[in-house]
Kinemage of the C-alpha trace (Angstrom):
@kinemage 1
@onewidth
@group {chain A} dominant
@subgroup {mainchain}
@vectorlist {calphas} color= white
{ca unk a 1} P 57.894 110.825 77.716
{ca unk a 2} L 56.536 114.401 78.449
{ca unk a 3} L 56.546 115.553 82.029
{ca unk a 4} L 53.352 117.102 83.377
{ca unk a 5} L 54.320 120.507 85.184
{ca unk a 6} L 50.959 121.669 86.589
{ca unk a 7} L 51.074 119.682 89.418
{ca unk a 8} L 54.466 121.091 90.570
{ca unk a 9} L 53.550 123.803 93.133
{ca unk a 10} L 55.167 127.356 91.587
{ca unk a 11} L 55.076 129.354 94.896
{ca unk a 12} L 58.483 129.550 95.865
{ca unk a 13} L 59.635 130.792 99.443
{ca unk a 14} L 62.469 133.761 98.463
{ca unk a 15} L 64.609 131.771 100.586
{ca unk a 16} L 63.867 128.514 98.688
{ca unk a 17} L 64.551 126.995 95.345
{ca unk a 18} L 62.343 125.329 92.761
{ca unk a 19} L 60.431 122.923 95.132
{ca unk a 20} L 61.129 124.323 98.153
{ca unk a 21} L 65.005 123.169 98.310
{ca unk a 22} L 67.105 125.597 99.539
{ca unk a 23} L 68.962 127.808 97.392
{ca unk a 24} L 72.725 127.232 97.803
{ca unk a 25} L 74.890 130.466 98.964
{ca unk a 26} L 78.248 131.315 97.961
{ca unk a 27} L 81.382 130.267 99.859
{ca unk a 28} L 81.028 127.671 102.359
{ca unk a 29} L 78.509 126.140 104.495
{ca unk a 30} L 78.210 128.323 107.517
{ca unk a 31} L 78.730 125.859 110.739
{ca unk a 32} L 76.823 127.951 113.223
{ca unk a 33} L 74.892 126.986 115.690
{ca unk a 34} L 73.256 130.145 116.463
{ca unk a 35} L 71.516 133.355 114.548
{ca unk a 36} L 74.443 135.393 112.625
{ca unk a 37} L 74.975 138.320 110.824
{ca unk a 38} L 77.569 139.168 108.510
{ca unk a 39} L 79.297 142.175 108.897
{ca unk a 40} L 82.533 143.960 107.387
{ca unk a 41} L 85.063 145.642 109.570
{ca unk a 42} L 87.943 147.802 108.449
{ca unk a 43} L 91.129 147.187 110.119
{ca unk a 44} L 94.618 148.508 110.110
{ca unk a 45} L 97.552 146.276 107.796
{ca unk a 46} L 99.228 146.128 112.093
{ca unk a 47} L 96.499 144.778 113.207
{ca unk a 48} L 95.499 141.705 110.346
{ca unk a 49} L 99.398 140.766 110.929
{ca unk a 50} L 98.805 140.678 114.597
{ca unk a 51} L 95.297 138.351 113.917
{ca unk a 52} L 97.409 136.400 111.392
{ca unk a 53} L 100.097 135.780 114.398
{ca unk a 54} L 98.052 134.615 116.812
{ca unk a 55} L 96.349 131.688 114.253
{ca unk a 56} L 100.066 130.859 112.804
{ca unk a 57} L 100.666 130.648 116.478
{ca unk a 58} L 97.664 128.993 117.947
{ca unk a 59} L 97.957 126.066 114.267
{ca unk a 60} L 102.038 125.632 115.222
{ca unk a 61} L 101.345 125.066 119.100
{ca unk a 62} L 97.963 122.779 118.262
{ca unk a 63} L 97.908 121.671 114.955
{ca unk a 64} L 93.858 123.243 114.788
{ca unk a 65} L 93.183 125.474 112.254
{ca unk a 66} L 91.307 128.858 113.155
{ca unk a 67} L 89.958 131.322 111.094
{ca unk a 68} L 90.772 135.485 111.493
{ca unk a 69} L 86.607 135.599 112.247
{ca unk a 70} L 87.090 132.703 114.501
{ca unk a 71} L 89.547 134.598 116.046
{ca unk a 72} L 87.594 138.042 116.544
{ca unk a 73} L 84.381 135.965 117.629
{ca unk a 74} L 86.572 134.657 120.666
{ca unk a 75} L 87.788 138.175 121.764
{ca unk a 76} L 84.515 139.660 121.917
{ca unk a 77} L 83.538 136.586 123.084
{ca unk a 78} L 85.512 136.663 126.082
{ca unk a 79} L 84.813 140.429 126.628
{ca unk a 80} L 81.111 139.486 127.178
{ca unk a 81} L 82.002 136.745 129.577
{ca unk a 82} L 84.437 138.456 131.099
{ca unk a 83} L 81.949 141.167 131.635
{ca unk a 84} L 84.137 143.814 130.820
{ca unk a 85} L 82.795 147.276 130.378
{ca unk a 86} L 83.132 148.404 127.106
{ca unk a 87} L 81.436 151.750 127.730
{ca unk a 88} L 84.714 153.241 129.453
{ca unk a 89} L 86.076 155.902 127.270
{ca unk a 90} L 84.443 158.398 124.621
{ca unk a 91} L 87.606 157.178 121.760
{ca unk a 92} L 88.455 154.460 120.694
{ca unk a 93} L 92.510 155.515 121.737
{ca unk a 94} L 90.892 155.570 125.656
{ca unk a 95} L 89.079 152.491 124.911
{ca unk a 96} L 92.549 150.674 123.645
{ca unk a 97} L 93.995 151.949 126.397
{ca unk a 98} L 91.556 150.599 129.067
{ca unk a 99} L 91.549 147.357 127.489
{ca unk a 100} L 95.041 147.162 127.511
{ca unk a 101} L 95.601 147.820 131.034
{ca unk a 102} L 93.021 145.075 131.714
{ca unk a 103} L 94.341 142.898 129.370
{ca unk a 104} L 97.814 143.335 131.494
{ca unk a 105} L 96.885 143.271 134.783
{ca unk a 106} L 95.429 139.742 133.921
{ca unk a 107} L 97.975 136.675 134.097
{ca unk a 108} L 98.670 134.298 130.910
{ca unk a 109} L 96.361 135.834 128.120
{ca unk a 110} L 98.519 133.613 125.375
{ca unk a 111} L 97.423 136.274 123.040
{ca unk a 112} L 101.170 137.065 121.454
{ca unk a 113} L 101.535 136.738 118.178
């Protein structure tokens, strides 16, 4: 038996697959529950240890799995909330170094590695 085709609508949303599904991405399903962009950072080999210490540390002490973007979202994050001003230095060595003091004048950050 012979399928009739000009009754399937051909407009396609770019976004959408043959009748209107959504196309599948790569890599996994995102889980968020708000607008996101994705974004690529460069960091220093020092600094993805430290990230990877703090989620061997944080999966040891809970058992919960948490992801180096998980990780990064919380920091800046907790920046916002914390309603820290970002806008203090004209480097980002004074910047560091402002965060850091704030970072260690406040009690039990549980950020070690």
């Amino acid at each position: 038996m012979t399928q009739r085709r000009d009754s399937i609508d051909k407009t396609q949303d770019p976004e959408s697959g043959p009748l209107g599904l959504q196309k599948r991405r790569p890599g996994r399903p995102p889980t968020h529950a708000e607008s996101w962009t994705k974004v690529t950072v460069v960091l220093f080999d020092r600094q993805i240890a430290f990230l990877d210490g703090v989620v061997q540390s944080i999966r040891a002490r809970s058992g919960n799995t948490i992801s180096r973007a998980q990780l990064i979202r919380a920091l800046v994050d907790a920046a916002y909330e914390a309603q820290i001003d970002l806008g203090v230095g004209g480097s980002e060595a004074e910047l560091r170094e402002a965060l850091a003091e704030r970072f260690a004048s406040s009690k039990g950050s549980g950020l070690s590695g």
